[in-house]
C-alpha positions in Angstrom: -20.1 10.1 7.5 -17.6 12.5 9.0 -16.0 14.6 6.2 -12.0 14.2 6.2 -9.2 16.9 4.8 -7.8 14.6 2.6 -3.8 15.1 1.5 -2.9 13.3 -2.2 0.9 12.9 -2.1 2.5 11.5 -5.5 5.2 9.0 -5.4 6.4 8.5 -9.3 9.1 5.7 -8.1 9.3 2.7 -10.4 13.1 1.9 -9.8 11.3 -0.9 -7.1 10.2 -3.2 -10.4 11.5 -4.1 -13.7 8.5 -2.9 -15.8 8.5 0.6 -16.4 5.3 3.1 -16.4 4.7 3.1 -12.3 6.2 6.5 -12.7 3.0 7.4 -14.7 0.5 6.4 -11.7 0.5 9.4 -9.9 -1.0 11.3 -12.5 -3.0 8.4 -13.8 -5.2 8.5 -10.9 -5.6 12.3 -10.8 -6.8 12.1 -14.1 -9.1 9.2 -13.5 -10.7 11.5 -11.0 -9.9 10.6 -7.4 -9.7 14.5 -6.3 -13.3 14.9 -8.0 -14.6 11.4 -6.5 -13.3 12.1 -2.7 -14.7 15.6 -3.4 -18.3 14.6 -3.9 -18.6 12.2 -1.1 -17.6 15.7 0.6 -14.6 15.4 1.6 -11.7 18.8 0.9 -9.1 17.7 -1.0 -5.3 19.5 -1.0 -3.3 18.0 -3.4 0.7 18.3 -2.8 2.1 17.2 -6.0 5.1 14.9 -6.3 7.7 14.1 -3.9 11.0 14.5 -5.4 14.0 13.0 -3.8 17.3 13.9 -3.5 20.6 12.6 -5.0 22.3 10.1 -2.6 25.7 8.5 -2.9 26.1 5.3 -4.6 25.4 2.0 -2.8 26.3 -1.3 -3.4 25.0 -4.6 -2.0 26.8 -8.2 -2.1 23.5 -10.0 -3.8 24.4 -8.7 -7.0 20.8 -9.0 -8.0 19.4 -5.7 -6.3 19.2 -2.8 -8.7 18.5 0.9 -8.0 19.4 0.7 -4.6 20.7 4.2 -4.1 17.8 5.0 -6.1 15.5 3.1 -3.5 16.7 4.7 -0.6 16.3 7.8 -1.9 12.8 7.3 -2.2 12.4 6.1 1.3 13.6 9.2 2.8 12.0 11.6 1.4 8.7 9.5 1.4 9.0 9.0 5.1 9.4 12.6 5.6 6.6 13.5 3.5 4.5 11.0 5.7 5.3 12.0 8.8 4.5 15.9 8.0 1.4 14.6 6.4 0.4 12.4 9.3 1.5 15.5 11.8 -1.2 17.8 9.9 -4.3 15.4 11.0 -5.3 15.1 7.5 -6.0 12.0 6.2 -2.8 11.8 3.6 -3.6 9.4 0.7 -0.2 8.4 -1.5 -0.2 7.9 -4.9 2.5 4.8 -6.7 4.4 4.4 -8.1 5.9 1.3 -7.0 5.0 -0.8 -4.0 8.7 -0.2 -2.7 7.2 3.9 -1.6 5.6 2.0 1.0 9.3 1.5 2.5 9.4 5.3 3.1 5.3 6.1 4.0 4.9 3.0 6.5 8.0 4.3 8.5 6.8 7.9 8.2 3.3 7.6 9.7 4.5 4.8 11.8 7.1 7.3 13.6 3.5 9.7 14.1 2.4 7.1 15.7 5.0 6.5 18.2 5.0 10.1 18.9 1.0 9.9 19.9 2.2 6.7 21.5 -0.5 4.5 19.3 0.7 1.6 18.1 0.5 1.7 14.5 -0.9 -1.2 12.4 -1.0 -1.8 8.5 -3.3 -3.7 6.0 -1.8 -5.3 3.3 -4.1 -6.1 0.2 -1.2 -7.5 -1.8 -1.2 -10.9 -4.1 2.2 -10.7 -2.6 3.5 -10.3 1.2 6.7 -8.2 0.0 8.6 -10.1 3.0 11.8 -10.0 1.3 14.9 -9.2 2.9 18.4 -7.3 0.6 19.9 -10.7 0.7 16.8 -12.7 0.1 15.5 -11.0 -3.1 16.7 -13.3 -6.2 14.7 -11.1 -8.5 16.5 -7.7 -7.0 13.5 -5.8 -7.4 12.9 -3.5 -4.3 9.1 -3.3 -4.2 9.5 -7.2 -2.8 11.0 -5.4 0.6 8.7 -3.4 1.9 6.8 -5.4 4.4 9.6 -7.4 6.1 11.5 -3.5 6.4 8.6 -2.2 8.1 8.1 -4.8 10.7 12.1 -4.6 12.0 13.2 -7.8 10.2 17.0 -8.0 9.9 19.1 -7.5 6.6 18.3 -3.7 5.7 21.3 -2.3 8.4 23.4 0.3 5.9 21.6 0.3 3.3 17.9 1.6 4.0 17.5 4.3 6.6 17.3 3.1 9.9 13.9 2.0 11.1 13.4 3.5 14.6 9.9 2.7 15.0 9.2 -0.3 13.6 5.8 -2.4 13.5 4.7 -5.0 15.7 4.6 -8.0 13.3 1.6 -9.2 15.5 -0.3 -5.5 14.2 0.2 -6.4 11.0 -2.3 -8.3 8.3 -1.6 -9.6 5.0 -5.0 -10.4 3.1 -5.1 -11.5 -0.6 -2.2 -13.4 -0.4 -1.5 -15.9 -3.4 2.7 -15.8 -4.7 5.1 -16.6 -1.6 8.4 -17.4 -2.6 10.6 -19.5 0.2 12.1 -17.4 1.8 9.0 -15.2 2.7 7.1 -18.2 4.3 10.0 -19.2 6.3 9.8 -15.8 7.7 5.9 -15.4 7.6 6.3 -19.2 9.6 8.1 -17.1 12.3 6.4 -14.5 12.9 2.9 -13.3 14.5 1.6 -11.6 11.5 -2.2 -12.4 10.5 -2.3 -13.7 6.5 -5.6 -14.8 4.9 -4.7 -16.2 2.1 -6.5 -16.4 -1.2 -7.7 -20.2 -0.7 -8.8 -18.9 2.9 -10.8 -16.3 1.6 -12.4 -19.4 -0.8 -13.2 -21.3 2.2 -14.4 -18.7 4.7 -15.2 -15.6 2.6 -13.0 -12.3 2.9 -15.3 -10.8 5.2 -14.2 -12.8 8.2 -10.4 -12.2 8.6 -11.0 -8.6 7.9 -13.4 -8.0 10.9 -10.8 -10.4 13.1 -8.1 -7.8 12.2 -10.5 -4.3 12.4 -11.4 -5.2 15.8 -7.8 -5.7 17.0 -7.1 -2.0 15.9 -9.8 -0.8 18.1 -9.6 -3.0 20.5 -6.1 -1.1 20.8 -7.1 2.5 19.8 -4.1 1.7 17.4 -4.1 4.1 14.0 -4.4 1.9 10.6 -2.0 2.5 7.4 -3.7 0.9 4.6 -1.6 -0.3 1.6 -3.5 -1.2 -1.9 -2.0 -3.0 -4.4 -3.4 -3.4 -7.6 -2.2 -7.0 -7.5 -4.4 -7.6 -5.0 -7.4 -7.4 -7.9 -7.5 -10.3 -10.3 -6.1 -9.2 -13.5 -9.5 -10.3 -15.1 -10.7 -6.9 -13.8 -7.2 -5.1 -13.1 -5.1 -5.6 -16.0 -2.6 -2.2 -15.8 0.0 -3.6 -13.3 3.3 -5.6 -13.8 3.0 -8.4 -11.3 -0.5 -10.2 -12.5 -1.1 -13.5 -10.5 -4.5 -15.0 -11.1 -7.4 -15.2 -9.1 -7.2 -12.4 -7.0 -9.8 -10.5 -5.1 -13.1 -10.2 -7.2 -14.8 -6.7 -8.2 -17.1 -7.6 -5.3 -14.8 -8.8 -2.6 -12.3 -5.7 -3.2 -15.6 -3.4 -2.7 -17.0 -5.4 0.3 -13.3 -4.7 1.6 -13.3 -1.1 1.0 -16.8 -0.4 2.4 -16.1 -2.1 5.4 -12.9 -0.1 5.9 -14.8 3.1 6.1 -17.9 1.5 8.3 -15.0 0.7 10.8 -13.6 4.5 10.6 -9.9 3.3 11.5 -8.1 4.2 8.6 -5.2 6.8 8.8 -3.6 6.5 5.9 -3.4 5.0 2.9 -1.5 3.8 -0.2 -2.3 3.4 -3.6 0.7 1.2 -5.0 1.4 -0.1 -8.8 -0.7 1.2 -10.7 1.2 1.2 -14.6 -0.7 2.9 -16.8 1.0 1.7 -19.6 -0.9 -1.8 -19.2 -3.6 -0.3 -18.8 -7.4 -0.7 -21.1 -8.5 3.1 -22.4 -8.2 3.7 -17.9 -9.7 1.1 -17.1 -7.8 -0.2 -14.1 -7.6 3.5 -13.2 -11.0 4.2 -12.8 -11.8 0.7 -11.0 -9.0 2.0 -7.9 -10.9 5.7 -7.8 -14.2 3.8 -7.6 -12.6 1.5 -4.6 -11.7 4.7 -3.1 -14.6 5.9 -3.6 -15.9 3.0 -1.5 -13.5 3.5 1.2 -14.3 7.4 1.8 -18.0 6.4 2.5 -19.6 6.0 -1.3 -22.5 3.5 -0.5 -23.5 0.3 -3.4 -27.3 2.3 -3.7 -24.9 5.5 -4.4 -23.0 4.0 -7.1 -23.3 5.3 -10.6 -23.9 3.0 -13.5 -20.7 3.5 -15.3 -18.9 1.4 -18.4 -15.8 -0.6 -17.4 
């Protein structure tokens, strides 16, 4: 295992959802250890804190359902350039939700990196949603429901986010965990080249398969790999601390299978850590689980793996 600088980059937004506490992840997972955990697997560790962004003018939107857009777009600016210096240093920068709508800012961020080493940049989404929503799409108005579809180029963002000059190729992108799609999102998902292996997919042919599909197409390209992790994408029987539970998600053994196999592959670039709330959460429980994935994903093998109470 090659040791990596790793860069933890905090991202207290929660304006994305309607459930507050996503503002409390960011800390949540520092104390749940992830600094120590990376560190013993020998990796360094620089941790830079929160991002803070700045006051915007007000924006409005005709679907009167959006909320906290100004709010939103903050966020995205100053999370994109956070990415992009992080991404420029070499390190491997790890973000820490906050809300799955950061990801509108750090996908954009490292995604313009990318474009300047002129490597096409592909993302991993472990999601029980594909966040494929569009400003006049979104009937619920909450933001983290955008991400995705922004990232990829999709139309209906013009004015209101900041302009995506780099988006990516839906065909480099791969939804895995998949199991709430409203409409709208599969009448886009229908029209584009995206790869999406749903949860009854992963029943029929295990979650091992898709994923290896996918890992070889990034190296097949020599293409750099954003990684975004939502705690949605666990089953709430074992993930309980985040506001968007759908039922039979990924298992405790399928999420780590996921994660090991990640870091066997060695393409991963960057990475988010997105919804954590820890005011759902069971004495840290959910906490703890995502710092033991990660310790999975930075090289932590299953005969290395302490014995520890969930």
């Amino acid at each position: 295992m090659t040791p990596q600088n790793c860069t933890l980059i905090g991202a207290p937004v929660q304006e994305g959802t309607h459930q507050p506490g996503c503002l409390m992840g960011p800390d949540a997972f520092r104390t749940a250890g992830l600094a120590q955990e990376l560190t013993s697997l020998g990796h360094s560790v620089t941790d830079r804190g929160n991002v803070a962004p700045r006051a915007l003018p007000p924006q409005t939107h005709e679907n009167q359902a959006i909320h906290h857009l100004t709010e939103t777009r903050a966020w995205a600016e100053a999370l994109q350039e956070a990415a992009y210096t992080a991404a420029q240093s070499g390190d491997l920068p790890i973000f820490l939700g906050g809300d799955h709508s950061l990801s509108i800012g750090t996908v954009a961020g490292v995604a313009r990196h990318a474009a300047d080493l002129d490597q096409p940049q592909f993302v991993l989404w472990l999601d029980a949603h594909p966040d494929m929503h569009t400003l006049g799409t979104t009937s619920s108005g909450n933001l983290h429901g955008t991400p995705l579809a922004y990232a990829m180029g999709v139309e209906g963002f013009e004015g209101h986010y900041p302009a995506n000059e780099h988006p990516v190729d839906p065909a480099n992108v791969c939804l895995i965990g998949i199991r709430s799609v409203d409409p709208a999102e599969r009448a886009l998902i229908a029209n584009l080249p995206v790869q999406v292996a749903d949860m009854r997919g992963i029943d029929e042919t295990g979650i091992a398969a898709p994923l290896r599909e996918f890992l070889a197409k990034v190296e097949a390209a020599k293409g750099r790999l954003h990684v975004s992790l939502d705690v949605d994408f666990l089953d709430p029987g074992i993930a309980s601390a985040v506001g968007t539970t759908v039922p039979g998600g990924a298992t405790f053994r399928e999420a780590h299978l996921v994660m090991e196999m990640l870091h066997e592959s060695g393409l991963m670039t960057s990475l988010d850590l997105v919804e954590l709330n820890p005011f759902l959460d069971e004495r840290g429980k959910t906490a703890r689980l995502m710092v033991d994935l990660c310790g999975s994903l930075m090289g932590r093998r299953v005969l290395d793996k302490p014995t520890r109470s969930h």
